[in-house]
DOMAR-850483 format. One record per atom (N, C-alpha, C, CB): x, y, z; residue in one letter. Coordinates in steps of 0.02 Angstrom, whole numbers, plus 50000, padded with zeros to 5 digits. Glycine has a CB too. Example, Ala and Ser with C-alpha at 12.3 -4.5 7.8 and 13.67 -1.06 7.14 Angstrom:
residues 2
506604971650390A/506154977550390A/506604983550390A/505654977650452A/506424988850354S/506844994750357S/506455000250394S/507044997050286S/
END
This chain:
residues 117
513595116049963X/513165113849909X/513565109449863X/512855119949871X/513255104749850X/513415099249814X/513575100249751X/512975095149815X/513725093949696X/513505095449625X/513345086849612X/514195100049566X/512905083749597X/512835077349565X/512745077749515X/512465073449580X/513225072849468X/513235071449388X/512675064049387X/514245069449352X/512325063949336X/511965057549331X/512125056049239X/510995058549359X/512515051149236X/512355049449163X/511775044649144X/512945046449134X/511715045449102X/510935047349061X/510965041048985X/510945058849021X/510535035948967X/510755035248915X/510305036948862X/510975029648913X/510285036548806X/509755039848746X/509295034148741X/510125041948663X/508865031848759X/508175027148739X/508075030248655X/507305029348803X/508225023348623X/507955026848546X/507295023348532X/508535025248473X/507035018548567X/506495014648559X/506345011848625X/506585009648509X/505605010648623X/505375007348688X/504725004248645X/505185013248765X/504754997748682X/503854994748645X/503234999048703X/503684982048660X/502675002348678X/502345004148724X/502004999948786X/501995006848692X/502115002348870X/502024994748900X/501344993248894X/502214993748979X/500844995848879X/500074995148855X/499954999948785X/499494998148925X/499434996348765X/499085001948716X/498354997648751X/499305001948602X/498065001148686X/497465000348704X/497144999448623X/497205006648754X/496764993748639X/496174990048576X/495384991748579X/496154981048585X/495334992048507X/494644990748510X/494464985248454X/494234997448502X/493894983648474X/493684977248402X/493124977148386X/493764969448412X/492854973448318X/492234976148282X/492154966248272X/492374983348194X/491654965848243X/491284959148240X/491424960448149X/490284958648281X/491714954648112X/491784954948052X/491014951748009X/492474950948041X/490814956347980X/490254952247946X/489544953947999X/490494942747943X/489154950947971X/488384953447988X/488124949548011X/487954955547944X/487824949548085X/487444944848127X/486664946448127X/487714945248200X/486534943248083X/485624945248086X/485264945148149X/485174939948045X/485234949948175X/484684953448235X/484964955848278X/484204949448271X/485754956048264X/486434956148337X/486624963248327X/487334949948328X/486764966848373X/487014973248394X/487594972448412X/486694976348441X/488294975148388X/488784974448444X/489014982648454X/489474968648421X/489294982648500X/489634987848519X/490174985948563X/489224992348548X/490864990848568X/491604987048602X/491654992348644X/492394985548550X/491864989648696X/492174994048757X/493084992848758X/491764990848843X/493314999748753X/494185001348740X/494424994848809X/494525013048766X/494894989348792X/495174986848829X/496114988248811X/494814980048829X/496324988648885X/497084991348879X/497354983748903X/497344999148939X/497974983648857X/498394977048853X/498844976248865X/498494974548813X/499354970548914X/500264974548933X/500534970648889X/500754973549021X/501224972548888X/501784968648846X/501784961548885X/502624972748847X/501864957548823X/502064950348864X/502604947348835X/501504944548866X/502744949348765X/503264946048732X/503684951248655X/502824938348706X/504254949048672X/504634953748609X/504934949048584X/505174960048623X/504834952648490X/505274947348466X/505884951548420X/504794941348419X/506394948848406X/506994951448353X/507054948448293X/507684950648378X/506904952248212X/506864947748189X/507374953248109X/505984944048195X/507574945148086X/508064947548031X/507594948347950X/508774940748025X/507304954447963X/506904957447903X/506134956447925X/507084953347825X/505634959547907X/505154959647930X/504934953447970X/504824961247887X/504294954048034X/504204947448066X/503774943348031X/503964947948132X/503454946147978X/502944942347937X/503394935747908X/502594947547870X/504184934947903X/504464932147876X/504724924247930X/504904937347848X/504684927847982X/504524922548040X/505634919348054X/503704913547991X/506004925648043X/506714922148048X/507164928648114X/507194921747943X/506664925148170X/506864927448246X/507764927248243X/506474920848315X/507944930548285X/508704931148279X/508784930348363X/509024939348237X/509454925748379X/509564923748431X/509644929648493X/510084919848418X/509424926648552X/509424930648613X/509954929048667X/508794930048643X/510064933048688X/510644934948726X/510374933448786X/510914942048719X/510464926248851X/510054928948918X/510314934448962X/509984923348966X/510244938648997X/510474941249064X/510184938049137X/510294948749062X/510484941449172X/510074939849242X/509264941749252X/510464944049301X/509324947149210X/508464949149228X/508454951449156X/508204956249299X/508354945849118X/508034946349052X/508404946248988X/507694951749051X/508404948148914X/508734947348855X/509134956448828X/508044943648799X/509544952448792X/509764958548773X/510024956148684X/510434961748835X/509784960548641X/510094959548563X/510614965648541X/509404959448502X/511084963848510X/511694969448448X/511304969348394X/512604966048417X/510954975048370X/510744978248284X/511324976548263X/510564987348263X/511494969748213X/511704972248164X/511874975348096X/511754971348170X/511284972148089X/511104975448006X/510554980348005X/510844969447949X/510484982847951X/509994987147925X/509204986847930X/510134987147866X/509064979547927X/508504977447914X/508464973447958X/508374975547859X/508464975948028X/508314971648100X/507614974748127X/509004972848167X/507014970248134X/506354972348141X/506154969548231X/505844968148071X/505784974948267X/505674971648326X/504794969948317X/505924976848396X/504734965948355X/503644964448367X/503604963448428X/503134956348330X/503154969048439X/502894969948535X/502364966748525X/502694978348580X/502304960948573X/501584958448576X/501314958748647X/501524951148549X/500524959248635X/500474960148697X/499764955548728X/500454968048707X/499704954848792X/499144948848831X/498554951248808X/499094948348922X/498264947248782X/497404947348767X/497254948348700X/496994953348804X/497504949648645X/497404951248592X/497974948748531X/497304957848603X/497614949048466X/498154946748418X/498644952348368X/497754942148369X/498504959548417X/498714963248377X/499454964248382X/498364968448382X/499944965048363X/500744967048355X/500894972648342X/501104964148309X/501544974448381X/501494980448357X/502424981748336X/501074985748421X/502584982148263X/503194981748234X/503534988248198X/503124976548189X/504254985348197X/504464993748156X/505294990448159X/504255004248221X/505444994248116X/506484994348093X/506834997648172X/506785003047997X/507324991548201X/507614995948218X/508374997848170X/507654994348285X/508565001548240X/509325007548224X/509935002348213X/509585013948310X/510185002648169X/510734997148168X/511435001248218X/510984995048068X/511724995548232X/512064997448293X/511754999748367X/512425002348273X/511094996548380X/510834999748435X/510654994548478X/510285004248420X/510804994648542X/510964990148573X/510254987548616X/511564992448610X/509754980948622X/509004980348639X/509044977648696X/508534976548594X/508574977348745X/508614973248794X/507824973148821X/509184975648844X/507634968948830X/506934965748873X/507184963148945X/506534958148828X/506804968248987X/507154965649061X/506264964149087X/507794973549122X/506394960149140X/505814957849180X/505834960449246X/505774950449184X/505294961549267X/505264965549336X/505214960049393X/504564970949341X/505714959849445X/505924956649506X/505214956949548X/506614960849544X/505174949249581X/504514950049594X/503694946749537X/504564957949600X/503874949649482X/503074949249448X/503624946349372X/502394959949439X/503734942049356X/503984939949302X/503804942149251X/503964934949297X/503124941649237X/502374941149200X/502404950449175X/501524938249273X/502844955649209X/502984961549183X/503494961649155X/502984965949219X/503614964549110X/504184966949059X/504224973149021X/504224962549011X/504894975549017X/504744982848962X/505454978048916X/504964994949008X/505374983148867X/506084983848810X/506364989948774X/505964979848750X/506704990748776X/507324996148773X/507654995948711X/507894994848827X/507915001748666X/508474999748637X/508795006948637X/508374995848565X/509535007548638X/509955012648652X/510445013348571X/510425010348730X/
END
């Protein structure tokens, strides 16, 4: 009998690879009914940004072979998961000192997750 060791690393963040939307019609359509059916959305794009993304000051990317990788360095390093079909974002602080990466799946480009350790 064997023993295999597997090291392991700590995921402190991941963008979710779908969520799921719903949407409402703003304002009042005289004689119109709407109603929304839940549509689920994948990641298509991440961004790194130095203080909130509303501020629009992306911080440079690192290429790899299969995709990007960023160094937290400061305090106030913000990521935005965006995703296909919709205008919603989805943002938050990361961990300073924590290391990010967006890899693309071999095969289907057009898939992606992101990571940070």
């Amino acid at each position: 009998m064997g023993l295999t060791l597997i090291a392991a690393s700590t995921v402190l963040l991941a963008c979710p690879t779908t969520i799921e939307t719903k949407q409402e019609v703003v304002g009042e359509l005289d004689g119109w009914h709407s109603h929304d059916q839940p549509v689920k959305h994948r990641l298509y794009d991440v961004g790194i940004y130095d203080g909130d993304p509303k501020l629009r000051r992306s911080l440079v990317t690192l290429p790899t072979q299969s995709g990007y990788w960023w160094e937290v360095r400061n305090a106030d390093t913000w990521v935005q998961c965006s995703y296909r079909g919709t205008s919603l974002v989805l943002t938050r602080v990361l961990n300073k000192g924590s290391t990010c990466e967006l890899r693309r799946e071999q095969g289907d480009r057009s898939r992606i997750s992101f990571s940070c350790e």
